[in-house]
N, C-alpha and C positions, 0 to 999 in steps of 0.2 A: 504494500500500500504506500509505502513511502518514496518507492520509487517511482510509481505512476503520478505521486503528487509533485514529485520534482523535477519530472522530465519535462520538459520545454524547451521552445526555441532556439535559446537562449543557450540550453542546460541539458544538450541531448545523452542517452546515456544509451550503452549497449552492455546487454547483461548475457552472460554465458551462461548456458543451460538451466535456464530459466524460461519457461511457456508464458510468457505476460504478455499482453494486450494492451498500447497507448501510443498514443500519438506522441510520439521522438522519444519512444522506450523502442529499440533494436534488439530484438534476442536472438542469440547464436546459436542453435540448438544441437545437440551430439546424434548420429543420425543411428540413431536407435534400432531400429528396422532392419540398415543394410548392416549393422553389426551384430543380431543376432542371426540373424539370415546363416551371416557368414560363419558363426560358429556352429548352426548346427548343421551346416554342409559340411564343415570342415568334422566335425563326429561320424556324420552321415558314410561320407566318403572314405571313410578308416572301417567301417563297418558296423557302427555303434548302431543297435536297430530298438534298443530299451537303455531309456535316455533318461535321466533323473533331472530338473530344473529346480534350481535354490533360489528361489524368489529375494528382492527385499524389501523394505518398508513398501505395502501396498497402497500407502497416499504416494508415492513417489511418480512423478511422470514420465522419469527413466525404464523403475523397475517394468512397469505398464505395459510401455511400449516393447521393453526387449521379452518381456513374458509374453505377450499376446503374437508380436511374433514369430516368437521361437516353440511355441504352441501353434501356429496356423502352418510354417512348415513341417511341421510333425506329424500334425493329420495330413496332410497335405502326401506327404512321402511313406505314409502309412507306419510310422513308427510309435514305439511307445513310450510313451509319457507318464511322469506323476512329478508329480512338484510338491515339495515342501518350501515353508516360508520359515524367512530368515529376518533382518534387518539392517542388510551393509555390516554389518561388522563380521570381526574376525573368530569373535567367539559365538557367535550364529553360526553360522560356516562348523566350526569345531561342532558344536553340538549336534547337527544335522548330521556328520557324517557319525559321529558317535552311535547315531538312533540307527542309521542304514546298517552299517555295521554289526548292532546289538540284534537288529530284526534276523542277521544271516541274510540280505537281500540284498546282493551287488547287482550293481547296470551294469551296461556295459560300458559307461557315459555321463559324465555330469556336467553341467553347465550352470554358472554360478552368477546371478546378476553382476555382482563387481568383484574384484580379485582380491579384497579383503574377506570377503568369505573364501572363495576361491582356497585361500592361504590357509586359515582354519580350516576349510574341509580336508588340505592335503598334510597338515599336521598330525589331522585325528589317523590317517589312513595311516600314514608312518607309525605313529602309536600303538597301530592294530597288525601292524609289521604286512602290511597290503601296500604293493606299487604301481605309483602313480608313474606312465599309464599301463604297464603290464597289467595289470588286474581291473584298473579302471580309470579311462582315460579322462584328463581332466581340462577344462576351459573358462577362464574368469573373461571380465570385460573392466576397462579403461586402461589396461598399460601399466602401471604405478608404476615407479622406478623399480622398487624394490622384486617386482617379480620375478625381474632376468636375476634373481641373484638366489633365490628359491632352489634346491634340491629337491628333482629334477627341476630346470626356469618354468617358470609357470608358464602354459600356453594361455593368449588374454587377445580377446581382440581391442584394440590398438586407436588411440587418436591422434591427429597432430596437433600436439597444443602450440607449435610454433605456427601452423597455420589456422589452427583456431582466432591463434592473436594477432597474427596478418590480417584477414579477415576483417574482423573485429575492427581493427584502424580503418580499412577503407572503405567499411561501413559509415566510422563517422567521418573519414575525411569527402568521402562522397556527399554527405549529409551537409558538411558545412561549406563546399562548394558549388551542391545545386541547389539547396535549402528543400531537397524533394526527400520523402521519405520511402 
């Protein structure tokens, strides 16, 4: 709200992956879609045909989109699915993998809304002396630094934040050279 109140002419403001609506508020949005897309082809195509989804925070408009999805290629490619929820975090993630685990009921596949669950799910699997992805291959989303440094690197679909923030500038350098939105 504060930011639809301040945006102006005067005062235009571009906000990263943020869904808002207002006149000289520019949102940058992460393309949710073709990055879950991408990861469950990238399962699909290894042979993952019983796929687990770690959802997170469900007010989120990220998790939404990569859940919805990565659920419509699913049916779509006739595989299977169930989802648990989680909430971005790392011990979400840990806990989730803790329960599949405890049930005796590996995928052959998981795909983790962001790579801090991600990171937690592939903790719990180490702890249960199960290899990621020998036993069950694994795929977070955003990149974080920290994942290429992960034993095995986490697999994560990927953004450019350098051209995120390219972007982002000649959004508003556009904006304050044609005054058009």
């Amino acid at each position: 709200d504060i930011l639809v109140r301040l945006a102006s002419q005067q005062f235009p403001i571009v906000v990263l992956d943020r869904d808002l609506e207002a006149d000289y508020l520019f949102p940058l949005l992460i393309d949710n879609q073709r990055g879950a897309a991408q990861a469950f082809h990238h399962l699909y195509d290894q042979g993952a045909r019983r796929i687990f989804f770690v959802a997170g925070a469900l007010d989120s408009f990220d998790n939404m989109e990569r859940m919805r999805t990565f659920l419509d290629e699913a049916a779509e490619h006739q595989a299977s699915i169930r989802c648990y929820h989680g909430d971005f975090t790392e011990a979400s993630g840990y806990e989730v993998a803790r329960t599949i685990v405890a049930a005796g009921d590996l995928p052959d596949a998981v795909f983790c809304a962001n790579d801090q669950m991600a990171i937690g799910f592939l903790r719990a699997m180490k702890e249960s002396h199960l290899r990621v992805p020998h036993d069950v291959a694994l795929v977070g989303f955003d990149d974080i630094p920290v994942a290429r440094y992960m034993q095995p690197p986490l697999s994560t679909v990927g953004t450019s934040r350098f051209a995120w923030g390219s972007l982002a500038a000649h959004e508003l350098i556009d904006f304050l050279e044609t005054g058009k939105q």
